[in-house]
C-alpha positions in Angstrom: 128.1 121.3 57.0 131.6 120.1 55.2 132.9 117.2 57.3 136.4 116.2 57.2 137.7 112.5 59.0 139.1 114.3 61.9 135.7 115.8 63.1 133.8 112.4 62.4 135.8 110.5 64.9 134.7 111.0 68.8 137.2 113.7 70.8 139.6 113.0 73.6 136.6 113.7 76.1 134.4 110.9 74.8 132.6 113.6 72.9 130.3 112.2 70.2 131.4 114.6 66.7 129.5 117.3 65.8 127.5 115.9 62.8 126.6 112.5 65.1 125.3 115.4 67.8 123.4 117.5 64.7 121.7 114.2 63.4 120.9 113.0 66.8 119.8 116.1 68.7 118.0 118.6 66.1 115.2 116.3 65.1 115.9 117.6 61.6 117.1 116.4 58.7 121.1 117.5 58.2 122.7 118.1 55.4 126.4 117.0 55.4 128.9 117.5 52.8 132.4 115.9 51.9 135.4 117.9 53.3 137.3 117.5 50.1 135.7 117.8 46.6 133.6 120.2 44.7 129.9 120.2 44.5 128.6 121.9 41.6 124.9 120.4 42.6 123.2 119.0 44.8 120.2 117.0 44.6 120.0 116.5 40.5 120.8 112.6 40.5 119.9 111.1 44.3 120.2 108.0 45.3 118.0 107.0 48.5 118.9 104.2 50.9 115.9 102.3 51.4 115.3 99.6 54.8 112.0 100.2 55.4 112.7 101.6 58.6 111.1 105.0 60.3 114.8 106.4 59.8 114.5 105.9 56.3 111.0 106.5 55.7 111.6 110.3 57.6 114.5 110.6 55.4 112.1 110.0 51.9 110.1 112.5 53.7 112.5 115.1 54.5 114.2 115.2 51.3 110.8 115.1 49.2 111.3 118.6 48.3 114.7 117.6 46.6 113.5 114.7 45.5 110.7 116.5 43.4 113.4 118.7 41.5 115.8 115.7 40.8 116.4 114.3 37.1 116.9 110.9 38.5 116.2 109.2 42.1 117.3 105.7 42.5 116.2 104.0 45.7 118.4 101.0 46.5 117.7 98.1 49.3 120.7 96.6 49.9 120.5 93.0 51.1 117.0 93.1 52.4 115.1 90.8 54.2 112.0 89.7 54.0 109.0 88.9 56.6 106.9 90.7 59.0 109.3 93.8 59.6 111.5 93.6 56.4 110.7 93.8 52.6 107.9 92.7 50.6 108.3 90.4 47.2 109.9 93.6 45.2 112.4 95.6 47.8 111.7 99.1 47.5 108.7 99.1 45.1 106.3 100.5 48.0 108.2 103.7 48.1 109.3 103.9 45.0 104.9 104.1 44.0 104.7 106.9 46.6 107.5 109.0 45.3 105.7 108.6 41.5 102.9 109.9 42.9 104.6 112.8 44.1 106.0 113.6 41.0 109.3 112.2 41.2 111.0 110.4 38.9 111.9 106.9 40.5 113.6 103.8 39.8 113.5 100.9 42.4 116.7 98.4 42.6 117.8 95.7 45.5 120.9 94.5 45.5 122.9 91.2 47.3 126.1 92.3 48.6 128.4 89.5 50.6 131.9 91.3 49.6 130.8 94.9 50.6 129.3 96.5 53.7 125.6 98.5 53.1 128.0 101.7 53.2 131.0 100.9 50.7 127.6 99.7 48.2 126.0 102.9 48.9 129.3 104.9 48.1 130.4 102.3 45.0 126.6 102.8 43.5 126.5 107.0 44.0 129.5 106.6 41.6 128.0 104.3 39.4 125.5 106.5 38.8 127.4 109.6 39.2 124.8 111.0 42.3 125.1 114.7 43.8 123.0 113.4 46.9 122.5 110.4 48.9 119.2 110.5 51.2 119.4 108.1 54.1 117.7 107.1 57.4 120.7 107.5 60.5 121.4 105.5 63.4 118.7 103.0 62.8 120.4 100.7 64.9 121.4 101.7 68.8 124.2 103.6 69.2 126.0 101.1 71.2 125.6 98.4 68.0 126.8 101.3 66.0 130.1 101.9 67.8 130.7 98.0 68.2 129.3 96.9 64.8 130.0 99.7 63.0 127.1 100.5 60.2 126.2 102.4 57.0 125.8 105.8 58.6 129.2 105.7 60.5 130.7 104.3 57.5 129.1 107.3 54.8 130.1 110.1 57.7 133.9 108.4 57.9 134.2 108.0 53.9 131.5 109.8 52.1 132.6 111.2 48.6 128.8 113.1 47.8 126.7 115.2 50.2 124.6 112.9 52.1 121.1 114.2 53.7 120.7 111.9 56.6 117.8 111.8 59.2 116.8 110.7 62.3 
């Protein structure tokens, strides 16, 4: 569904936008696409935002059918943590064995950011590596923390510049 900045922001009634109520509400993954641009295709260089969490982890899952046809996938950790619920000694290397066994052709990076939010890396590395597609996990955080905080998936629906696949 093309998005344009006006429809990602919340209405006069308090309202949440339509792609926040798609992502939320379908219990699907949804497929949303820039306002402005043209995408020729979709899906041949992807770049997946990896966490770990069950948001991104049903997002890997979801898009596996894309993922499968893609020339390149990147999967990128930004800033990740380690311990008991975060990342293990190589960020991303778990899932980046499981999509090799599924055929797809994967290549595992973690980056530090301190200058950039996860979302303005995410958008700065889809051009770097000239991605049709970024997969991502939404809302992993409350939706309270979202509006207060901010976070990557308000950030990507506000300024997104490829077609992002987002589940929740």
């Amino acid at each position: 569904m093309p998005t344009s900045p006006s429809s990602a922001r919340p209405s006069d009634e308090g309202e949440r936008p339509l792609p926040d109520s798609l992502i939320l509400d379908v219990g699907r993954p949804v497929l949303v696409v820039p306002f402005a641009g043209q995408f020729d295709t979709i899906g041949e260089r992807v770049i997946v935002a990896w966490n770990g969490s069950r948001e991104a982890t049903r997002a890997v899952h979801d898009a596996l059918p894309i993922l499968k046809k893609s020339s390149r996938t990147h999967v990128i950790a930004i800033n990740p943590s380690g311990g008991m619920a975060g990342h293990g000694a190589v960020p991303g290397a778990d899932i980046c064995l499981h999509l090799s066994r599924h055929g797809v052709n994967a290549v595992c990076e973690h980056i530090k950011s301190e200058d950039l939010n996860v979302g303005q890396m995410l958008l700065s590395r889809a051009a770097d590596e000239d991605a049709d597609l970024i997969v991502m996990g939404a809302y992993g955080r409350s939706r309270l923390r979202q509006l207060v905080l901010g976070g990557a998936t308000r950030h990507l629906l506000r300024h997104m510049t490829v077609p992002v696949l987002l589940s929740h």
